[in-house]
N, C-alpha and C positions, 0 to 999 in steps of 0.2 A: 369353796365356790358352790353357792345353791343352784340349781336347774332346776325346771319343772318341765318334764317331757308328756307333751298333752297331745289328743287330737280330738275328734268332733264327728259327729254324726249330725247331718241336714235334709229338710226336703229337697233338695236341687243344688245347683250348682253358681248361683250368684244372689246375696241378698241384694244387689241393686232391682233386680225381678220379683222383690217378696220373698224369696226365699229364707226358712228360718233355720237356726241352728235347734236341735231337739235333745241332744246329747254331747259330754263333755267329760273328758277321763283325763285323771291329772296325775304324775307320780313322782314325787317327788325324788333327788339327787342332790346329795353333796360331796365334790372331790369326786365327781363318776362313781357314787356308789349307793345304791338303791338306799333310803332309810325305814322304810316301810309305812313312811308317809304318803294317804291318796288321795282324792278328791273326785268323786264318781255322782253324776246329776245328771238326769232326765228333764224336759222341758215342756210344755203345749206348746205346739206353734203358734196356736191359735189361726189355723188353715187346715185344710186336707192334708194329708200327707200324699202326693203323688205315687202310683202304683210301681214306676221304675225303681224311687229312691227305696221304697219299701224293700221292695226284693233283696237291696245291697244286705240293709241292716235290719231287717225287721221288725221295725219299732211302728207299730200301727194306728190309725185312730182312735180308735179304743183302746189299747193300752196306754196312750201319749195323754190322753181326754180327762183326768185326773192328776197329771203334775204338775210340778208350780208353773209358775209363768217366769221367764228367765228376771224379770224387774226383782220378782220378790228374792230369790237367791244370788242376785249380783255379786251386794256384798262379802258373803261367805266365800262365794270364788274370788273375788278381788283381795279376801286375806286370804288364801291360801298362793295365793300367787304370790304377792309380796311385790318386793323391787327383781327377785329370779329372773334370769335369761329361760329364755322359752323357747324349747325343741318340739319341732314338728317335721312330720314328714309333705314335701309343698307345701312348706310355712304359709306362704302366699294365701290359699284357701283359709286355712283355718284362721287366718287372725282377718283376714275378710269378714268372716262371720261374726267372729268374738266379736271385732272393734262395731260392725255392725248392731250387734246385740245392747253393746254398750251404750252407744250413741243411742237409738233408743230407748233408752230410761234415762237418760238424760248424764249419761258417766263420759270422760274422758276418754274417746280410746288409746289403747296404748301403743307404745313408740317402738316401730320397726328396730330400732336400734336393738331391743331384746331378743329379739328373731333371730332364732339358728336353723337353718334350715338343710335336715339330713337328705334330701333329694340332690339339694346340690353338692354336696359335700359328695355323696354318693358320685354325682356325674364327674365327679374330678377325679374320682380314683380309678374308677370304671367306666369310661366313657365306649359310649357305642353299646354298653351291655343294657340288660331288663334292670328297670331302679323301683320294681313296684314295690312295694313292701314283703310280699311273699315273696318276690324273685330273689330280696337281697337277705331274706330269710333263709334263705333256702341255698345262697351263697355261703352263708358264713355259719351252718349247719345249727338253726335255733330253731327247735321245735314249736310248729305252731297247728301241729294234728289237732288241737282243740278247738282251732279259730274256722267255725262253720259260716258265718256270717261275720260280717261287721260287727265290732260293736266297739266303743272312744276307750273302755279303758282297759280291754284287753290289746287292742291296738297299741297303747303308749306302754302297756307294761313290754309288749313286743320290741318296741321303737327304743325301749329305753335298753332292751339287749343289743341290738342294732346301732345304737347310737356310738357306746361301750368299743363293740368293735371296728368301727368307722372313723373312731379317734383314737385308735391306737390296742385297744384292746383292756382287759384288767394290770397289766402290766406299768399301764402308764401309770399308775399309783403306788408302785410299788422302793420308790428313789428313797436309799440309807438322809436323805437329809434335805432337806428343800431347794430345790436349782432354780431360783432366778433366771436363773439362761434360756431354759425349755421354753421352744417356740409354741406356742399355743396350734393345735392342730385345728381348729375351727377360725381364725381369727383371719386368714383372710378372702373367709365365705360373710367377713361381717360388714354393715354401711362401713363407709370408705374414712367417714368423719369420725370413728372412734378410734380414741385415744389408744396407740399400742407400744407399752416400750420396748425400746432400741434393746438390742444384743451389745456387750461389747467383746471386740475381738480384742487378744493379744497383738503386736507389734511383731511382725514377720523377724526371724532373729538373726543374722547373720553371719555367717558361718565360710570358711574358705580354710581350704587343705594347706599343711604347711610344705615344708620338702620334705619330709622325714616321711610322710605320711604319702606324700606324691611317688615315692623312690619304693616303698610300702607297696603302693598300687602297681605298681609297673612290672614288680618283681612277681609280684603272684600272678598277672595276667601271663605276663611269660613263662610261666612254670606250667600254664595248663594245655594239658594234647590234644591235638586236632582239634581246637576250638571250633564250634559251628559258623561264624563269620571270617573262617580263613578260608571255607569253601564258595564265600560271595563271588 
């Protein structure tokens, strides 16, 4: 199974307000296992960069005032993507932006159906606790002493250790032989219309003591001293 665990760096916080996507870290996964497949792009916004969103990530007007324009690199992200399910942490955000970005140069955006989203995944395990990406960093002991700012692909290389133990851990790859059965640990954080299959269970089997077996039982309860329910 391919994944691509990605996030995003922006001026703000809605492109229905203008806001652009500027940055975009992608890391590839198959079967939950890193391939050392990446995808790492910078963008213009062709706008200001707002002084709040700067502080997060860094990424300034003049350093941003020289990269492509997200039109001209679509393509190359759109195959690095592929047909992959897409992890993000508040999916919601970032595919806001992307599918924004998309639309824009005149692309398709793409279908919530691919969105996995470790926030909520997060809240269902841990509810009421911090689900920031450092809090659950920092839960599940991943070092991220390097992560001074922001930035899309040290965030998903982060997100993709976090993902890992959020679905079970490295373990969950580790079965003598393929089990069909293994419920999927994400699948029902996903739209409600995708196709999941059923589990089958065995047939409850039925079972009753004979007298050999009843004459069995009676003799050994009577054999034991001062049982604790002869003092009820």
């Amino acid at each position: 199974m391919r994944e691509i665990i990605f996030d995003t760096e922006t001026t703000g916080f809605d492109p229905q307000n203008g806001d652009r996507m500027v940055e975009i870290g992608c890391i590839e996964m198959i079967d939950r296992v890193e391939t050392g497949e990446s995808f790492h792009c910078y963008y213009n916004p062709e706008r200001p960069m707002p002084k709040a969103a700067e502080n997060v990530h860094g990424l300034s007007d003049v350093f941003l005032s020289d990269k492509m324009l997200f039109a001209d690199g679509a393509e190359e992200l759109l195959a690095f993507l592929g047909d992959a399910k897409l992890v993000a942490h508040n999916a919601q955000f970032d595919f806001n932006f992307l599918n924004a970005e998309l639309e824009l140069c005149g692309y398709k955006p793409i279908s919530r159906f691919r969105m996995i989203d470790t926030l909520a995944i997060a809240k269902s395990k841990h509810p009421g606790a911090k689900l920031s990406l450092d809090a659950l960093c920092s839960r599940y002991g991943i070092d991220r002493s390097h992560r001074v700012k922001h930035g899309a692909l040290l965030d998903a290389e982060l997100l993709s250790q976090l993902y890992i133990e959020l679905t079970g851990g490295r373990q969950i790859g580790l079965g003598l032989a393929d089990d069909t059965t293994r419920p999927d640990p994400v699948a029902s954080l996903r739209p409600t219309s995708q196709l999941v299959a059923r589990r089958t269970f065995m047939p409850p089997r039925e079972h009753h003591a004979d007298a050999i077996e009843l004459a069995r039982h009676k003799t050994f309860i009577e054999g034991i001293k001062d049982p604790l329910w002869a003092e009820i």
